[in-house]
N, C-alpha and C positions, 0 to 999 in steps of 0.2 A: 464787363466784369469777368477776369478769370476767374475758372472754374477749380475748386479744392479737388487734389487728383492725392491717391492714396500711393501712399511710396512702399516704392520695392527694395529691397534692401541696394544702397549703392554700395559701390565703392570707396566714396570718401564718406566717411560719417556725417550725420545731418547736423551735427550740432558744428563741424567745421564748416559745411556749404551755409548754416547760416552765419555764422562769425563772418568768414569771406566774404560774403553778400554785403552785408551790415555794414559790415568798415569799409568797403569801397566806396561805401555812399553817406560817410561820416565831414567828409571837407576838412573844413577848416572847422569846425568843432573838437573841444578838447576830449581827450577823452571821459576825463573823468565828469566829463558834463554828458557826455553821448550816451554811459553807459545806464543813463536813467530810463533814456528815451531806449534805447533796443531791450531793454528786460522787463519794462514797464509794457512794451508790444509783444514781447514775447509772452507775459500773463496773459494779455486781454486776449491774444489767439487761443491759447492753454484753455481761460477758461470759457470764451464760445465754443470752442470746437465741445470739450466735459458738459459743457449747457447743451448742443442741440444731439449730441448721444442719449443724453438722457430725456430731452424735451422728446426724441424720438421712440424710446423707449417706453414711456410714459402711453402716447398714444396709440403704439403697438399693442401696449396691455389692454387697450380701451380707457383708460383714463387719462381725454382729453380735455375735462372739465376742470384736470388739476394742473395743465401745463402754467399757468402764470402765478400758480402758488408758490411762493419760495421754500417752504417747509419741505414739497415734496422734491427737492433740490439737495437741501440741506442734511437730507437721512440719509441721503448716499455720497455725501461730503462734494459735494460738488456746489459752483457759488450758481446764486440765481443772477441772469444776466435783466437787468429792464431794458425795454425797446430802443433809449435812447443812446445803448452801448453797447448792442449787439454788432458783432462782425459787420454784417451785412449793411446796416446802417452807414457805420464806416467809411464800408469801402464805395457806397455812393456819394458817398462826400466827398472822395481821397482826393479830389481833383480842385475842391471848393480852397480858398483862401484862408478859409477860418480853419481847416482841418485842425489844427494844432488846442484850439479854444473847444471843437470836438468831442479833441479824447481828452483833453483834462476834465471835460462835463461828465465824460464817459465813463474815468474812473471814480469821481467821486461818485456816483450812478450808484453804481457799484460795489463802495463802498459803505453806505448810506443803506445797502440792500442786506448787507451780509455782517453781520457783527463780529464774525472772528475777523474780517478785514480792517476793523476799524482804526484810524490811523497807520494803516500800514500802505497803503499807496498814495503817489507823489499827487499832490494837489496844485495845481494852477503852474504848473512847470512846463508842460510842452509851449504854453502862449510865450515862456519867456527864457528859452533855447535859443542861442540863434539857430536855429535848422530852418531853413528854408522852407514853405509847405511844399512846393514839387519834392522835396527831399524825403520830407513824411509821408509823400501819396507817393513815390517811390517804394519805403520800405512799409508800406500797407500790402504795394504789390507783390511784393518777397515775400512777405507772410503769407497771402493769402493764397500760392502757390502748394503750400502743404496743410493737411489736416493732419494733425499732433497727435489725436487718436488713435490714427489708423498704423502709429507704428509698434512694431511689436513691445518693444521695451516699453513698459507700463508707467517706467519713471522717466520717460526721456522727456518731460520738462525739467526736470530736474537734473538729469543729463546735461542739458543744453544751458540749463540757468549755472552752474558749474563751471561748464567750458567758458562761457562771455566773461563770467566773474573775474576767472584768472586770465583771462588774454586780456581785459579791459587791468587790470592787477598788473600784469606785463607792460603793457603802452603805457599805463601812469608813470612807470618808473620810479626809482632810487628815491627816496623823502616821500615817496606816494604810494598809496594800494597799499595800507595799512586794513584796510578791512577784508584783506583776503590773507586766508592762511592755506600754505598750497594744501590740497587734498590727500599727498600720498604721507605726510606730517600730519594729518588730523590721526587719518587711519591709522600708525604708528601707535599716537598718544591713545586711542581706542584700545589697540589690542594690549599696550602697558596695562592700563586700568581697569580695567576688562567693566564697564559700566551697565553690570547687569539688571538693575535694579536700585530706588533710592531717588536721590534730590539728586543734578548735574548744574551746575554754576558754571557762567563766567563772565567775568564782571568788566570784559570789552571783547563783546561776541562780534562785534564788526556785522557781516553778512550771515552769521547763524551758522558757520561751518559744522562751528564745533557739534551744535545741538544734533545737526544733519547726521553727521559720522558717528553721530553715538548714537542713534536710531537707526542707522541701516547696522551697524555692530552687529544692536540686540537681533536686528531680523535675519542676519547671516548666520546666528547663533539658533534661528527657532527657538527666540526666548519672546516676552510677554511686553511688546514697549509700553501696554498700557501700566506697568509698574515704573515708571519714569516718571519724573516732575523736571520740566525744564524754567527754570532762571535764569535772570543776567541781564546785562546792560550794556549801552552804546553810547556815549559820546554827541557823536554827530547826525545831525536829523534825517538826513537824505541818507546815511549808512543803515540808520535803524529802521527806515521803511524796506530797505532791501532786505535786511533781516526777518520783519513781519511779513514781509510778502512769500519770502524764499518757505518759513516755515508756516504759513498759513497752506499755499497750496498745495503742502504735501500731509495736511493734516495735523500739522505737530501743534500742541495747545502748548503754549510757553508765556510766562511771565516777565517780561524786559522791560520792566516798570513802567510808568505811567508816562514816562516823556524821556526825551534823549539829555541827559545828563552824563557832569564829572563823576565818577566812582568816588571819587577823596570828598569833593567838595559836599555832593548831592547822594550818596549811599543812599538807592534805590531798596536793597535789602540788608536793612541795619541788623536785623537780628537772626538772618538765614545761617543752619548750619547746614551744612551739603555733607552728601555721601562720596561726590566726587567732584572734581572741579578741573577744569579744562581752561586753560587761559593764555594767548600771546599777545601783550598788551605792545602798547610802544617801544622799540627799544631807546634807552636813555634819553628818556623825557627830561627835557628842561624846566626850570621857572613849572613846575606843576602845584605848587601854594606858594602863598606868599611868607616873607620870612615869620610873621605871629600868626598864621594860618596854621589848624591841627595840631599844636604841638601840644595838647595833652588828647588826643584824639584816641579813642578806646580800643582800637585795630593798632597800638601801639604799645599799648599794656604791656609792661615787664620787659621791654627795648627800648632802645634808644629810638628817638626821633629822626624818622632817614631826613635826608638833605636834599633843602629846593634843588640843588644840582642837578640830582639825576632821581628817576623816582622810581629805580630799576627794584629798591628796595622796601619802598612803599609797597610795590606791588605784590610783593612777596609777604609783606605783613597783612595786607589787605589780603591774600590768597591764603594766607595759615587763618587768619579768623575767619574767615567762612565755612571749614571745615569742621565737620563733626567730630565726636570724641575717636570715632575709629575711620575719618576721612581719608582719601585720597585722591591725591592730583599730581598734574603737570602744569609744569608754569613755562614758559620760554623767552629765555632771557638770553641778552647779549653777552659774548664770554665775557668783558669784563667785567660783570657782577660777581665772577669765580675768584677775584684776589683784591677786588675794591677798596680802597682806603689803606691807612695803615692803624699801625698800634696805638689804640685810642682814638681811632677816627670812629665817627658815628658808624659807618659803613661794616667798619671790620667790628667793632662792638655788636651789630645785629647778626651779622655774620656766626662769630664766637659763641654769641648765643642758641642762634639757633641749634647750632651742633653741641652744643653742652644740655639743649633740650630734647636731643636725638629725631627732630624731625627730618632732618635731609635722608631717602630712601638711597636714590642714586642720582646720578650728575651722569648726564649725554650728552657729549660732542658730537654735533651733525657737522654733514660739508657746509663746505662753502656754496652759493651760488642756489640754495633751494630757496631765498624769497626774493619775493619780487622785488622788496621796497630795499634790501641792500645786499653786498654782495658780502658780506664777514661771515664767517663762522658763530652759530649761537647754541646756548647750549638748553636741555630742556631738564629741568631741576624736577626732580619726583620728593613730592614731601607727603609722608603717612603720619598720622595722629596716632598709629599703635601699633608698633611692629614688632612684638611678642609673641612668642606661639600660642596662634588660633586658628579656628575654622573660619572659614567664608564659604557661602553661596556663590556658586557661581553657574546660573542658570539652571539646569537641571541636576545640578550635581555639587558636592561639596567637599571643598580642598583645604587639607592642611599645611597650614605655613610653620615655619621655623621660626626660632627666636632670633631676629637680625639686630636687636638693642645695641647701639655702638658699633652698629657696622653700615657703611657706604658704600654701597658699587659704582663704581668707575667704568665707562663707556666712552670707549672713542672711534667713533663713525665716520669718519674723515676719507676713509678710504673705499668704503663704500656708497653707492646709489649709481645710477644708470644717465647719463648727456638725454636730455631732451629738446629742442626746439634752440638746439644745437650750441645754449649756453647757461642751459637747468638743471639739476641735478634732482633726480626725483627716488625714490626707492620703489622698487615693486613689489607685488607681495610676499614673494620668496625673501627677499629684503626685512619684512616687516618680520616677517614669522622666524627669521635667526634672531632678528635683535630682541623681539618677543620673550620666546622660548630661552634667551639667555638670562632674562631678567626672571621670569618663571623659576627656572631652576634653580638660580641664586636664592628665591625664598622657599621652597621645597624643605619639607622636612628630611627629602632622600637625598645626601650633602652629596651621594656622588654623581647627580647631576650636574652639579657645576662645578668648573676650574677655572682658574683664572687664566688668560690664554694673552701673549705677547702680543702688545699693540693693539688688543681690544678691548681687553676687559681684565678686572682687578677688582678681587673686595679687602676695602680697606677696614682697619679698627678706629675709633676716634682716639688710641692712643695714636696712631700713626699721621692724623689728620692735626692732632696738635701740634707733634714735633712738627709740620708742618706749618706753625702759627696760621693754626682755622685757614689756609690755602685750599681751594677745591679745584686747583687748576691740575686735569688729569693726566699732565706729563709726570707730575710728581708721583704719582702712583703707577700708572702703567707703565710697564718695560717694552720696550722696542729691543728688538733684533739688533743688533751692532750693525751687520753687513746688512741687512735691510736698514738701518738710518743711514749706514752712508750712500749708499744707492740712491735711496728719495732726499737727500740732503738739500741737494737745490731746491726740487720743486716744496720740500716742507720751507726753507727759506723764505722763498716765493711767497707761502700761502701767509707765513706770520706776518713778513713786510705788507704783506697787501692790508691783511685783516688791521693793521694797527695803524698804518696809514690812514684806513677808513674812518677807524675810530676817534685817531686824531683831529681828523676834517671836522669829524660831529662834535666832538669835546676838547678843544684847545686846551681848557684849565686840567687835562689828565694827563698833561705830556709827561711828568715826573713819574705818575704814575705806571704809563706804558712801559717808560725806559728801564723801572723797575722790574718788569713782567720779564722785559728780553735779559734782563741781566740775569734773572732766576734761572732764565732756560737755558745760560751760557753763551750768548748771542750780543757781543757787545756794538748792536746797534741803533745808530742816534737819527732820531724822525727829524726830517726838516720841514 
C-alpha cells in the first residue's frame, strides 16, 4: 500500500494533477456519469485524511477514550469516519472485485453516522458505473498518493471539488453541465449584491455554487457568515447530492428542501421571502407544465401566465415572488427573454409589467462563450423590491443609495473577460470590481460617481424604455462609437449570427421572432 506523502508546493496545481489523473483513467465512461465516481472519492479522501488529524489530535491530548465517539468529531466539524469506510480499509480492498459495492457501503457508512450528511451522498451508484474495479483500485491509488491536509490552502477540497465541477461542466458539453455556473459569474453576481446578511435563495442551485460564492464573499469581507440562511432547490437527484455534499463539507448548513423536485410543479419553499436571491436556471426550458398546469398559480399574481414554450419567464416570476419587500437578486437569462414576444403576447405583457412595476434594477450583457452548456450571449437581469433612497448595511458599515424609481441601467460586457482553456471567456477580478463599482456608483447618492460611458454603460428612464415598447435589448440604450462599430462591424456580425443561429437550433417556433430582433438592429438578416 502506498504511503500518504505530504506535498510541497508544485508547479502544476493539485487540483489539475488530480483532474489529469482522473480522466485518463475515466475510458469509456461518460462524463457526466464519471463525475460522481471522482468527487464522490474526492470527499471520502477529504474527509479520512479531517478524520485521522483530528483522531490524532484527540490522542495527542490524552483523550484516547474519545476517538470512536462522533460528537468529539463533530465540535470541530469534521464527519466521523466508521471502520468500514475508513481510507485504509479501502485501499486494502482496492484490488478485491467488489471494490465498487465497498465504497457504496462505505458512504452510506457515513452517512448513517453524520446527520448533516444525510441524503447527500450517492447511494448504491459505484455497483452500478460501468467503471471497471481495476479502474476504481486505480483511482484509490491516485488518491491515496496525497494527504489533503497537509496542503496549505485550508479550502483546497473545495479548490479541487470546483476545478472537477467545471472541467466535468466542460466535457458534458452544449445541452449539458447545467448544474455548473462558471465561478468567475457567481463571483460577479456576489459582488453586484453584495450579500452581507439575511435569507440567499435559489431555486435551481445545480451544485451549490451560488451558496458557496456568497459565503466566501462574506469571508473576503470579514463579515459574520453565521448571519446567513441558505435555501433553494434542485431538480435532479444525482445534482442535488453534489450540492449537499459540496455544502456539507465546507460547513455551510442550507435548506434544499426535502427531496429533488420541479421548482413550478413541487415549490419546496412556497412561502420564503429572501433578502437576496441568486439564480441561473435553464435557458429556454420547453414543455415546463403542461397546457392546464399553474395557470392560476400564486407566483403569477398580477401577470400574465408565461407559456409552456419557454419558461424563461416563469423563472422570473418565480424569482420576483421569493423576494422580500426590500430584496434583491440576479436572475440569468438567455438574451432572448430582452424582447420576447410581441404586443399582446403573454411574454411582452409580463415584460411591460414588470417595468411599469419598477422592478428591473439593471440588464447585463456578458460574452459569449462563458458557459459551458452553450455558446450565446446571456444576459443577467438585477431585480430590487425597493430602489428608493435608503440606507443599507452593508457588513461593517452603512451606505446610502439614491432614488433610482424609473431608472434602468444598461450594461454591455461583451467586450470584456479574459480566453481561458483557449475557448472560455472568464473575467478576473479586476474585471469583477469595474463592473462592480459601475453598478455601485450608479446607485450612490454622490451622482458624480457615475456617467454613462459609450459601449458600456447607460441609465435609462422608463420613459425611454417605453418609447422603446418595454425592449430591454441594450443596443437601444447604449451608444457605440461610430468608428469603433465599424472597426468591430464584422466580428459584432459574427457574434449576432452566431448567437441567433444557436437560438434558432433550440427554438425553431422563434424564427419570426429572431428575424424581428435583427431587423430592430438594422441587420436585414434571414436564419436558414
Amino acid at each position: 500500500m502506498a504511503k500518504n506523502t505530504k506535498l510541497s508546493k508544485p508547479q502544476k496545481a493539485i487540483e489539475a494533477i488530480i483532474w489529469d489523473a482522473a480522466n485518463k483513467l475515466r475510458g469509456s465512461v461518460e462524463p457526466m456519469e464519471y463525475k460522481h465516481v471522482v468527487l464522490s472519492l474526492i470527499f471520502l479522501k477529504y474527509a479520512n485524511d479531517k478524520f485521522i488529524e483530528q483522531r490524532n489530535k484527540l490522542i495527542a491530548d490524552g483523550q484516547e477514550a474519545f476517538v470512536e465517539m462522533p460528537m468529539f468529531y463533530a465540535q470541530n466539524t469534521v464527519f466521523y469516519i466508521p471502520e468500514n469506510a475508513r481510507w485504509n480499509y479501502l485501499m486494502q480492498n482496492a484490488k478485491q472485485a467488489d471494490i465498487a459495492l465497498k465504497i457504496d457501503i462505505a458512504l452510506a457508512a457515513i452517512e448513517s453516522e453524520n446527520a448533516s450528511l444525510k441524503g447527500a451522498l450517492p447511494n448504491n451508484y459505484f455497483s452500478g458505473v460501468e467503471l471497471a474495479a481495476s479502474k476504481i483500485g486505480q483511482l484509490l491509488d491516485m488518491f491515496n498518493q496525497i494527504n489533503l491536509c497537509d496542503c496549505d490552502d485550508k479550502d483546497v477540497f473545495g479548490r479541487i471539488y470546483e476545478y472537477c465541477l467545471a472541467k466535468f461542466a466542460i466535457a458534458e458539453g452544449k445541452g449539458k453541465g447545467e448544474f455548473y455556473t462558471p465561478k468567475s459569474v457567481v463571483e460577479l453576481l456576489c459582488e453586484l449584491i453584495e450579500p452581507y446578511e439575511g435569507i440567499i435563495y435559489d431555486g435551481a442551485c445545480g451544485s451549490g455554487g451560488m451558496f458557496v460564492q456568497s459565503m466566501k464573499f462574506i469571508e473576503r469581507h470579514q463579515a459574520n457568515t453565521d448571519n446567513i440562511s441558505v435555501y433553494g432547490q434542485e431538480y435532479t437527484p444525482t445534482t442535488r447530492k453534489l450540492a449537499m455534499m459540496n455544502l456539507a463539507i465546507r460547513g455551510i448548513s442550507a435548506d434544499i428542501g426535502t427531496k429533488a423536485a420541479s421548482t413550478f410543479q413541487e415549490d419546496q419553499h412556497p412561502d420564503l421571502k429572501a433578502d437576496f436571491a441568486l439564480m441561473n436556471p435553464p435557458f429556454n426550458q420547453k414543455d415546463w407544465r403542461e397546457d392546464n398546469e399553474l395557470v392560476d398559480d400564486p407566483r403569477w399574481k398580477g401577470y400574465a401566465t408565461p407559456p409552456t414554450s419557454n419558461a424563461n419567464y416563469a423563472w422570473i416570476l418565480n424569482f420576483i415572488s421569493k423576494l422580500s419587500v426590500n430584496g434583491l437578486g440576479c436572475l440569468i437569462l438567455s438574451n432572448g427573454a430582452l424582447s420576447a414576444g410581441s404586443n399582446g403576447n403573454d411574454e411582452y405583457e409580463i415584460r411591460k409589467q414588470l417595468i411599469e412595476n419598477d422592478l428591473v434594477e439593471a440588464i447585463i450583457v456578458l460574452p459569449r462563450d462563458m458557459f459551458y452548456s452553450t455558446n450565446i450571449s446571456v444576459t443577467i437581469w438585477v431585480f430590487n423590491k425597493n430602489k428608493k433612497a435608503r440606507t443599507v448595511s452593508k457588513g461593517d458599515k452603512n451606505v446610502s443609495l439614491r432614488d433610482r424609481t424609473n431608472n434602468i441601467l444598461f450594461m454591455d460586457l461583451r467586450q470584456m473577460g479574459h480566453v481561458y482553456d483557449k475557448k472560455y471567456i472568464e473575467f478576473t477580478y479586476e474585471d469583477q470590481q469595474v463592473i462592480a463599482e459601475t453598478y455601485h456608483s450608479w446607485q450612490s447618492v454622490d451622482k458624480t460617481k457615475y456617467s454613462n460611458v459609450k459601449g458600456f454603460c447607460y441609465s435609462a428612464t422608463k420613459e425611454e424604455v417605453i418609447n422603446n415598447d418595454y425592449s430591454l435589448v441594450t443596443s437601444k440604450y447604449i451608444e457605440f462609437d461610430k468608428k469603433e462599430s465599424n472597426d468591430n462591424f464584422d466580428e459584432q456580425m459574427k457574434e449576432i449570427q452566431t448567437d441567433l443561429t444557436s437560438l434558432y437550433k433550440e427554438e425553431a417556433e422563434t424564427r419570426k421572432e429572431i428575424e424581428k430582433v435583427l431587423e430592430e438592429l438594422g441587420y436585414g438578416i434571414k436564419i436558414n
